[in-house]
N, C-alpha and C positions, 0 to 999 in steps of 0.2 A: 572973402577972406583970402589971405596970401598966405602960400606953404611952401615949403623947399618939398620939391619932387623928383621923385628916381628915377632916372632914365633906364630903364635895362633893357638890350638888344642884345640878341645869341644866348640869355641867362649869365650876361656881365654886365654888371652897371657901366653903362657909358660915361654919363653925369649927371649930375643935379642941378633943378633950373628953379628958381621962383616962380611960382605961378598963381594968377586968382582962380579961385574954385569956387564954386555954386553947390549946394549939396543938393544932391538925387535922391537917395533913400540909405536908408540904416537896416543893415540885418545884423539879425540878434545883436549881441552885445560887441559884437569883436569888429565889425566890417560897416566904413559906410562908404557908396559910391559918390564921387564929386564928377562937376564935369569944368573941364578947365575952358578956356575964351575961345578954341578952336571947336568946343566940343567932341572931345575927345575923352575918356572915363578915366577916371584917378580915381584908386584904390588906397582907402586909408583902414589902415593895421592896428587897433589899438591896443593889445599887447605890447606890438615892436614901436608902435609910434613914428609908423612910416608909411609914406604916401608915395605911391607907385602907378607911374604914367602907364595904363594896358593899351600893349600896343594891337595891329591886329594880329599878328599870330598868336599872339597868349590868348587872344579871345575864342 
């Protein structure tokens, strides 16, 4: 699947990129982890409806 994803570095959105994602796992109802073509973890929000590239320092 393809999702527009948030870039945020310093807790400022830099930009948003398209990107294809693979899903990892779902916890509870709010959160599931993707990993995008680098392998890298995208966090998707289902309240907010928003998909968030974790860089490493947020990890």
């Amino acid at each position: 699947m393809y999702a527009e994803v948030q870039i945020i570095e310093g807790g400022k959105l830099v930009r948003t990129q398209k990107m294809k994602l693979k899903m990892v796992k779902e916890f509870g109802n709010d959160v599931i982890v993707y990993e995008n073509e680098d392998g890298r973890a995208v966090m998707y929000f289902k309240k907010k409806d928003e998909y968030i590239l974790i860089s490493v320092e947020m990890a």
